[in-house]
N, C-alpha and C positions, 0 to 999 in steps of 0.2 A: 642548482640548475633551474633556470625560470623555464617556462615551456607554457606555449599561450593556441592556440586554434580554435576551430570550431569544429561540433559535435558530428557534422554530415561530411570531414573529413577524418576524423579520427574519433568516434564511438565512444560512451563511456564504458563500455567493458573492456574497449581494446587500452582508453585510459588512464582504466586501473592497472592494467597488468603491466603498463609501461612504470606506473611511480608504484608497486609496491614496495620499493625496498627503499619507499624515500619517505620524509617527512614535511609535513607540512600545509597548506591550504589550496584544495582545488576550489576555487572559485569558477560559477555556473551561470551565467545570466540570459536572457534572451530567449530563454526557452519558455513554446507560447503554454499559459494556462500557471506558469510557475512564478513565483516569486527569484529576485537571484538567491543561489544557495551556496553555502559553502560546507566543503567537503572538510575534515580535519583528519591529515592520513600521520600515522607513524608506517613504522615497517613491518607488513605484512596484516594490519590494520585498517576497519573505519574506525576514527577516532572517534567523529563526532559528526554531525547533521544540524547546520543554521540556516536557519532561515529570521532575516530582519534580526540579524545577533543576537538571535537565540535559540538556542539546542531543541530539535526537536523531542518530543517520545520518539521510542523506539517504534509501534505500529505506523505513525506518522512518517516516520524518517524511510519503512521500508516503502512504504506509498509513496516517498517522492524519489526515491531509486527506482522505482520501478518507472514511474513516468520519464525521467530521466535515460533510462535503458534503452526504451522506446523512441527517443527523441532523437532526430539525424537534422534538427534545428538546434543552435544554439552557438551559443562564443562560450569559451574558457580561459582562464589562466591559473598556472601551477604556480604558488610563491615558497618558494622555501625553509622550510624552519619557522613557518608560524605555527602556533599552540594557539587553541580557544580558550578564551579568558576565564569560561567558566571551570567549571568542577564538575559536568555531566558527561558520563562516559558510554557510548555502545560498546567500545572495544571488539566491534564484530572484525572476526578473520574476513580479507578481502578476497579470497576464493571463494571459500565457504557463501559468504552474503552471494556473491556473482552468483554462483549456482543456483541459490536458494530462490534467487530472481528470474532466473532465465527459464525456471520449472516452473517456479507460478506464472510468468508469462505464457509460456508452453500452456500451462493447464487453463489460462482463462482462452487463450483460442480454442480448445479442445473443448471445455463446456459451453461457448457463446452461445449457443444455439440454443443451451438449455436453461439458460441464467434466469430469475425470477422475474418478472415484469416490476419494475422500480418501486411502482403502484400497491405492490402487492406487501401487503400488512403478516408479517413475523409477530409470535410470540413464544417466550420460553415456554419450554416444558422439559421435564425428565430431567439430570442430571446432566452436569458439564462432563463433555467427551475430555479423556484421557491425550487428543492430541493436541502437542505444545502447538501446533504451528495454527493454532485457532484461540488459542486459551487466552491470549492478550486483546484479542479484537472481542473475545466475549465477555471480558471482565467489563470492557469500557461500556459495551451499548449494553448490559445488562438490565441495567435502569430503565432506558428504553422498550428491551425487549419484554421485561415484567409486566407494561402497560400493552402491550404491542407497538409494531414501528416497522415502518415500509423504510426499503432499501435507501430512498431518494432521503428521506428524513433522518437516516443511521451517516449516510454519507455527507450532508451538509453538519449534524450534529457532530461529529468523529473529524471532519477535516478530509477524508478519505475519497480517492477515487470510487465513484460511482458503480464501476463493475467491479473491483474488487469487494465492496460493501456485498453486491449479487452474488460474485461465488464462494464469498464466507457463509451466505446465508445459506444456500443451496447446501456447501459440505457440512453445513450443523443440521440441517432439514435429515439430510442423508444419515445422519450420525446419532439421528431421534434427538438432539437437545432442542429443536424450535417444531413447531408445527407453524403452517400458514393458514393465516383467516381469509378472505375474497378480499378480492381487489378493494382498494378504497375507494370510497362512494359509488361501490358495485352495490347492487339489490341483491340478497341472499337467494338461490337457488330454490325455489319451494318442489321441485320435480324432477332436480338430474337437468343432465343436457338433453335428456329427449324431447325436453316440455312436457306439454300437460298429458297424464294418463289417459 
């Protein structure tokens, strides 16, 4: 069954839940800020995540789901029975992922207001937090975060939406693995915010 629309009549959540039980290539184009993407579904699977045919990582791939989520712009087409040529597999359950998005979307409008200023310089400290759903975004900017690294340079480095870069940074801030240093090319505080004594 081929099946072709666009994104601001039929949603990719609402998308998924139509081909779970089918196989094959949902194809994504037009959608602004995105590359086209292709979706690689089996039954009750994401198979895979391309972009410019080639598979993304998995932190990348859930970044562009998530933009994707968000998106009520865009064209589609479903083709049937294609497989990706490669050998990389997410094999994420497609409810599972759906949820796992609709929560971290949920949670970046619920912290917006509290997200780091882009500017503002992370560095590691303490030990890696015990939860999975951070532990792949902090393998990658590690290197980064060793030296220090503001939001806006972890998200251009990593490939990664800009506020998702902010509210990792914030639930590891939270979680004691990073502390923040002053905004970059801010002057160090010599007095508190009251000023001078």
């Amino acid at each position: 069954m081929a099946l072709f629309g666009s994104l601001d009549s039929m949603p990719l959540e609402e998308l998924l839940l139509v081909l779970k039980s089918k196989e094959g290539a949902l194809e994504i184009w037009n959608v602004k800020g995105l590359p086209a993407t292709t979706l690689y579904l089996k039954p009750g699977r994401i198979r895979s995540i391309d972009q410019r045919g080639k598979p993304l990582p998995p932190e990348a791939a859930k970044a562009v789901l998530l933009t994707l989520l968000k998106a009520r712009e865009g064209s589609f087409e479903f083709l049937p029975n294609l497989r990706p040529r490669h050998r990389v597999r997410l094999n994420w359950p497609t409810e599972k992922a759906l949820l796992s998005l609709v929560t971290l979307h949920d949670e970046l409008d619920r912290y917006r207001d509290q997200l780091p200023d882009p500017q503002t310089r992370f560095r590691l400290q303490g030990s890696p937090p015990e939860d999975a759903r951070y532990r792949g975004f902090l393998e990658k900017a590690a290197l980064y975060l060793e030296r220090g690294a503001t939001a806006q340079e972890l998200a251009q480095a990593l490939a990664l939406p800009l506020d998702l870069v902010r509210l990792y940074l914030l639930k590891l801030e939270h979680l004691g693995a990073l502390r923040w240093e002053a905004k970059k090319g801010a002057a160090p505080l010599l007095f508190g915010k009251g000023g001078a004594a």
